[in-house]
C-alpha positions in Angstrom: -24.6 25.6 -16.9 -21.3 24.1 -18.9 -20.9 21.8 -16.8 -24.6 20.5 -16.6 -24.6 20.3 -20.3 -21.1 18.2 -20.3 -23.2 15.7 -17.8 -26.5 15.4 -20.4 -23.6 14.8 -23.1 -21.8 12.2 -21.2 -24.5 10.6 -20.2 -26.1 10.0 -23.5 -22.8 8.7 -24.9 -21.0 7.0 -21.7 -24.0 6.3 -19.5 -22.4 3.4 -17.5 -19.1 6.0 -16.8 -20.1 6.7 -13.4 -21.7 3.5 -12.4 -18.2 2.6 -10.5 -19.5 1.2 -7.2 -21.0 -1.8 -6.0 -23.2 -2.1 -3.7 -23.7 -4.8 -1.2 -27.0 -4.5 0.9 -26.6 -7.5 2.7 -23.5 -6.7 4.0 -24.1 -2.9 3.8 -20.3 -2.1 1.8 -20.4 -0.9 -1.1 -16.6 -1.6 -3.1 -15.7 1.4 -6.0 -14.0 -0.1 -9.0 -11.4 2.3 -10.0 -8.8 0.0 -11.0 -9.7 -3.2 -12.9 -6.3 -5.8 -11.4 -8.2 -4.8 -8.1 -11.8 -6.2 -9.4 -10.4 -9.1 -11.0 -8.3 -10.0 -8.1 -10.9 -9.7 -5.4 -13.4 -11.3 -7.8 -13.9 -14.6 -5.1 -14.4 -12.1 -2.0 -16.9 -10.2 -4.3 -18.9 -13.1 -5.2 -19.1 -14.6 -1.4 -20.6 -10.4 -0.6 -23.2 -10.9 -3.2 -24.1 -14.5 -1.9 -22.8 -16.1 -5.3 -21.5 -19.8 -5.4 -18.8 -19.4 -8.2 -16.0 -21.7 -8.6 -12.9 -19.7 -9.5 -10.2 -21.6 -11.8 -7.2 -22.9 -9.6 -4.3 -21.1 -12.0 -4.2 -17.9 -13.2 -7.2 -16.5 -14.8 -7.8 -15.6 -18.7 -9.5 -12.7 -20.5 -12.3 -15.1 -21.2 -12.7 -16.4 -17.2 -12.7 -12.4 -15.6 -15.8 -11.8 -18.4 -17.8 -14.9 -17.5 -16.9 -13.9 -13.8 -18.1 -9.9 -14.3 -21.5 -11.3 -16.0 -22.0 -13.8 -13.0 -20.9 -11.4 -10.1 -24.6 -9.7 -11.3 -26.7 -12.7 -11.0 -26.0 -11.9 -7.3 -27.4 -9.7 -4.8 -25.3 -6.4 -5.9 -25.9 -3.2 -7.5 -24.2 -1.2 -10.1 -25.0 2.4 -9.1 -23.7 5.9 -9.2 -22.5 7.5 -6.5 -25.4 9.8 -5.9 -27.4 6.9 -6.5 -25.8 4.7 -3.6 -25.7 8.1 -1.2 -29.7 7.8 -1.9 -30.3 4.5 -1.6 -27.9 3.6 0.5 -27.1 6.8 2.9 -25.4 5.2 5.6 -23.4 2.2 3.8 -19.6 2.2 4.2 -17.9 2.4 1.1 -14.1 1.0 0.3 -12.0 1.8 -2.8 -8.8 0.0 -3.6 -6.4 1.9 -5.1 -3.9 1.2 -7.2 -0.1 2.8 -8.3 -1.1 5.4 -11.8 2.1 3.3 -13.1 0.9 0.1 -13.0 -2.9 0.9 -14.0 -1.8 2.9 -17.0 0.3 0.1 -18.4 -2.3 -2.6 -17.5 -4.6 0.2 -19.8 -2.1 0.2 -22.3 -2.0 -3.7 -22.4 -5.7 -4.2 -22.7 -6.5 -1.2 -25.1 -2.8 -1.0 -27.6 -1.2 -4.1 -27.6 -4.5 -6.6 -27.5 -5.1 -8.1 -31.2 -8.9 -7.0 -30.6 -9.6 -3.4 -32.1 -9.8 0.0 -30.7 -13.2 0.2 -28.6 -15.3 3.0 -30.2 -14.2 5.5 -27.4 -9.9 4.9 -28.6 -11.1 5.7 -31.6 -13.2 8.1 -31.6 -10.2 9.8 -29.1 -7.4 9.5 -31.5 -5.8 6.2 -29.9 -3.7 4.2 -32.5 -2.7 1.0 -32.0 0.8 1.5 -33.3 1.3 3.7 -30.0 4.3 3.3 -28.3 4.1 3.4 -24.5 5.8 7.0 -24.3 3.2 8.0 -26.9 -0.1 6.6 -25.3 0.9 8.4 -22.0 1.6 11.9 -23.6 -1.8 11.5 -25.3 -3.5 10.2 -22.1 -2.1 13.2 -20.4 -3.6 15.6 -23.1 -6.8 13.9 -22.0 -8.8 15.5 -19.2 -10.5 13.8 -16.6 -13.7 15.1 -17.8 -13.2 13.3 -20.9 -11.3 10.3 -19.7 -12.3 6.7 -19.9 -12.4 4.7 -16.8 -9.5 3.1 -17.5 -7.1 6.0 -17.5 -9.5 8.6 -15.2 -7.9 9.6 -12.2 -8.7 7.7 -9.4 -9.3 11.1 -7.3 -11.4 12.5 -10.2 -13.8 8.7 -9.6 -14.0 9.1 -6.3 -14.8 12.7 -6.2 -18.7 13.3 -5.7 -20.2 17.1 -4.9 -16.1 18.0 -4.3 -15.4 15.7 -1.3 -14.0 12.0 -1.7 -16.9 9.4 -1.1 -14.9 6.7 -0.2 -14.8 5.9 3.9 -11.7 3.4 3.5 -8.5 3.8 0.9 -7.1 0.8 0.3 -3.9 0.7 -1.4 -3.5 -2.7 -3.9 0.3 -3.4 -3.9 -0.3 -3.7 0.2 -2.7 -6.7 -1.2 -2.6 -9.0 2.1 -2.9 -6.0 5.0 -5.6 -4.3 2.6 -7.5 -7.6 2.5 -7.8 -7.8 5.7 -8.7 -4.4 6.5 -11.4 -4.9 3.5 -12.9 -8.0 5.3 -12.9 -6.9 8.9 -15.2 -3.4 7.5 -17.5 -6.1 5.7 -18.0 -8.7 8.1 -17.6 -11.1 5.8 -17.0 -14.6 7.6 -14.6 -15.8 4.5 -11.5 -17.3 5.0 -9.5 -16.3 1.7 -6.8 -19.4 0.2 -3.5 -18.9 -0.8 -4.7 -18.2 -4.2 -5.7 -15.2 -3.5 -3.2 -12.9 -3.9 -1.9 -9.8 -6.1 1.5 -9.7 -8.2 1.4 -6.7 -11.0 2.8 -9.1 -13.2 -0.1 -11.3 -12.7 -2.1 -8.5 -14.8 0.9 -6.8 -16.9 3.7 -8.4 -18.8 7.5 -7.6 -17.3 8.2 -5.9 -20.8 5.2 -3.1 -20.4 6.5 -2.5 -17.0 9.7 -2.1 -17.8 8.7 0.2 -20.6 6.7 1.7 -18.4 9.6 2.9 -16.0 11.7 5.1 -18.2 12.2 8.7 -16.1 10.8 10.7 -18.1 7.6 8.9 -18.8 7.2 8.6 -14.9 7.4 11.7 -14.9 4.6 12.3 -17.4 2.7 10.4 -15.1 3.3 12.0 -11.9 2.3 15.2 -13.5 -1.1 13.6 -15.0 -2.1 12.0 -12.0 -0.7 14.2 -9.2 -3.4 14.3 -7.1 -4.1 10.6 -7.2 0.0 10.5 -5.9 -1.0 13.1 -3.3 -3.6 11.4 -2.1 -2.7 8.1 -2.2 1.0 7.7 -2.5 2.8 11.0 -1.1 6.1 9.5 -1.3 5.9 9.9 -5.4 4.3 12.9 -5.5 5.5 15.9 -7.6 6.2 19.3 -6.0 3.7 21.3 -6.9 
């Protein structure tokens, strides 16, 4: 009963919070955004699955070029959908998630939400966020946060991916393994695209050498490791915690 109460709730003030996975009817693969360097870095392999002619800037991409890219991506044939929406619609379609280190997604989160010069979206403020945080702070008050009240930004990845207590994803893709995971992605969608050199993932393509350096520090890993300890199990068993 809690728990169908906490869903009316979140619905009425997140309602786009589940709405993680895309889905591709033409090529029938539907991709789960979990972690945002992987949307933004696939972004030309997305487009070319939803049958979008987009031309993609040769150098690295701003703030301004991903948002004109995520409005576009929609003009094509795609669907925003939760994931009992997709098992409805969709029963049978394969689903992929690209996963990415909690490290490196926490600092690109405290990037894009602290040290930006835009202000606190309504849900950091609302949550207690300040933008005076310092990296050590913003990941003790993330992992004060649970799951069930955690933006997308900062959820854990098993907690997205968790529908009716199993995992819906059929294929884990792991982002720092950027070139084999591409090709696994593109052989499961059939997709006859033949991806440039452009295409590729660094972490400091998305987060500044300073916040990953800052990011580093023992004990904060270790912060970390505890919040997201089943995404480590899961995912990345060498960094995982002992229970």
């Amino acid at each position: 009963m809690l728990n169908r109460v906490y869903t009316i709730f979140d619905k009425r003030r997140r309602p786009l919070r589940n709405h993680v996975y895309l889905a591709f009817p033409e090529h029938d693969i539907a991709f789960a955004r979990i972690a945002e360097p992987a949307f933004h870095a696939l972004a030309p392999v997305l487009h070319r699955l939803a049958g979008n002619d987009f031309n993609f800037p040769s150098t690295a991409r701003s703030a301004e070029a991903n948002e004109i890219s995520d409005r576009s991506l929609f003009h094509g044939n795609v669907e925003l959908l939760t994931a009992r929406e997709l098992k409805r619609r969709h029963p049978d379609m394969k689903i992929v998630a690209w996963v990415q280190d909690p490290l490196h997604r926490l600092a690109y989160c405290y990037e894009k939400i602290i040290l930006t010069d835009l202000p606190l979206p309504s849900y950091y403020q609302e949550s207690y966020f300040d933008k005076s945080m310092s990296p050590p702070d913003f990941v003790a008050h993330v992992a004060s946060i649970s799951d069930l009240e955690a933006d997308n930004l900062f959820r854990s990845q098993t907690a997205a991916l968790t529908y009716k207590g199993a995992l819906t994803a059929d294929l884990i893709l792991l982002l720092e393994h950027f070139e084999q995971s591409l090709d696994t992605f593109l052989s499961a969608s059939s997709l006859d695209y033949q991806p440039t050199p452009s295409l590729t993932y660094r972490a400091l393509d998305h987060v500044s050498a300073a916040t990953l350096r800052s990011f580093e520090d023992e004990d904060l890993c270790q912060k970390l490791r505890r919040r997201y300890k089943a995404d480590y199990e899961l995912f990345y068993a060498q960094a995982a915690v002992s229970a």
